[in-house]
C-alpha positions as CSV (number, residue, x, y, z in Angstrom):
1,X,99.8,70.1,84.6
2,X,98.8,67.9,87.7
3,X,99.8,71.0,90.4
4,X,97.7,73.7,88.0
5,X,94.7,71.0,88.1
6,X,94.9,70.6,91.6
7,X,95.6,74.3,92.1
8,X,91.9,75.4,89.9
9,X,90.2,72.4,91.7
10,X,90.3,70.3,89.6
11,X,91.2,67.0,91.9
12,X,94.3,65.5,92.8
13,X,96.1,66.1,96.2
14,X,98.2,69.0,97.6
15,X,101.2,66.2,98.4
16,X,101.6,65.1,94.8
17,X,101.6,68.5,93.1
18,X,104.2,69.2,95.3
19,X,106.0,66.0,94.4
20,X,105.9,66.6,90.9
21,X,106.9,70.0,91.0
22,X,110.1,69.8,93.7
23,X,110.8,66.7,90.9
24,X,111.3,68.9,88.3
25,X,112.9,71.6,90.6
26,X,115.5,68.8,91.6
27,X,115.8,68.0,88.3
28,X,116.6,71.3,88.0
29,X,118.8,72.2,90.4
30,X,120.6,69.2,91.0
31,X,119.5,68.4,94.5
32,X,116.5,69.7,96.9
33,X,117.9,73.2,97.6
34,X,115.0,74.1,94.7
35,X,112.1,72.7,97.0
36,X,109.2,74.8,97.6
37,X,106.8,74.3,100.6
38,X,103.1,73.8,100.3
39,X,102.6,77.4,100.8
40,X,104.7,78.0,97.8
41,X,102.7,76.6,95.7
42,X,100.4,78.4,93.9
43,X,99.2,79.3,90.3
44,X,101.5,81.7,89.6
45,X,104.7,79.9,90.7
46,X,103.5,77.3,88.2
47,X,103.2,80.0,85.5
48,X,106.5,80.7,86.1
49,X,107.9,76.8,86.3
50,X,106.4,76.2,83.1
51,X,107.9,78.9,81.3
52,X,111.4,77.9,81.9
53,X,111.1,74.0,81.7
54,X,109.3,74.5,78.7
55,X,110.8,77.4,76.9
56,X,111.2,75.9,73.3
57,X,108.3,73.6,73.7
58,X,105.3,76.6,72.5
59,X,103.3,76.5,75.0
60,X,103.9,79.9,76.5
61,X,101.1,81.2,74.9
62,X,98.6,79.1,75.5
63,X,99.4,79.3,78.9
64,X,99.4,82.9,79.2
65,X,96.1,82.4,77.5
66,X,94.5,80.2,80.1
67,X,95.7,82.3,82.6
68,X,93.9,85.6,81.5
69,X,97.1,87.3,81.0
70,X,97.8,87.1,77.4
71,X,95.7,90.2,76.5
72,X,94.9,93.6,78.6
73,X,98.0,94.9,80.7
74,X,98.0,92.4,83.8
75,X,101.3,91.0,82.3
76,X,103.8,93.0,80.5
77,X,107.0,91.8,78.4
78,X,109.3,93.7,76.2
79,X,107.2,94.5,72.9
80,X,104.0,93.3,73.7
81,X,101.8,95.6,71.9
82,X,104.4,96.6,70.0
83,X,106.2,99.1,72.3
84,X,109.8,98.3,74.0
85,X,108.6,98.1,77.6
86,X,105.3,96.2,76.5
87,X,101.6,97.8,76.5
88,X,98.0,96.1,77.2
89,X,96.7,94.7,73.8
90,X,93.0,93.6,73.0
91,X,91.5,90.8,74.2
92,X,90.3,89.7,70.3
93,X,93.8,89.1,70.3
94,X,93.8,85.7,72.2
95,X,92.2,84.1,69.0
96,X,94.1,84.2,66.0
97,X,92.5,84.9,62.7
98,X,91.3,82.1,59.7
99,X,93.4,82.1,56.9
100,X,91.8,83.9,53.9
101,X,92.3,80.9,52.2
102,X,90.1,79.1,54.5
103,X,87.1,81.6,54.9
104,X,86.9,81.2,50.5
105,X,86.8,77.5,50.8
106,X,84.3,77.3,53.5
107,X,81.2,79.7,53.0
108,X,79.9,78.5,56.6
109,X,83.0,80.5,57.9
110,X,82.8,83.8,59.6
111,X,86.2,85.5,60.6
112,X,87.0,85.8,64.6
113,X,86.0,89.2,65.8
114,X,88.7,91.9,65.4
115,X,90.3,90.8,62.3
């Protein structure tokens, strides 16, 4: 999270984003033949980092969310949109929908756009 923050401008310095990343990389791979070089560093390599360290963790989504790349057909994977090689889907689609049960408890609820 610190090397994304520091990648969007967010603050932090260059030097420990790339300490805690080559961390987890030597974590990793056992040693420093995982390092990456300032240069390497940038907002899609963390993308990537993050989806494997934290592959059973949920947070995929979000992320691809945050990155704009959940919805439209930037970023394809195998059945997105419901096809085997993966298709753009709707960008209503990065909000999930209320519960029914919800919207008839609540009368000040309207249900997200597209659903």
């Amino acid at each position: 999270m610190y090397a994304e923050l520091f990648l969007r401008g967010g603050g932090g310095t260059l030097a420990q984003a790339l300490a805690y990343v080559n961390a987890i990389r030597e974590r990793a791979y056992g040693g420093t033949s995982g390092d990456i070089t300032d240069s390497q560093l940038t907002l899609d390599l963390v993308l990537a980092e993050r989806g494997r360290e934290l592959l059973w963790e949920a947070h995929r989504r979000t992320d691809l969310i945050r990155s704009g790349l959940f919805t439209g057909g930037q970023y394809l994977w195998a059945w997105k949109g419901g096809t085997e090689a993966g298709t753009a889907t709707e960008q209503f689609r990065d909000l999930m929908p209320l519960p029914a049960s919800e919207l008839a408890a609540n009368p000040y609820l309207t249900q997200n756009p597209g659903y």
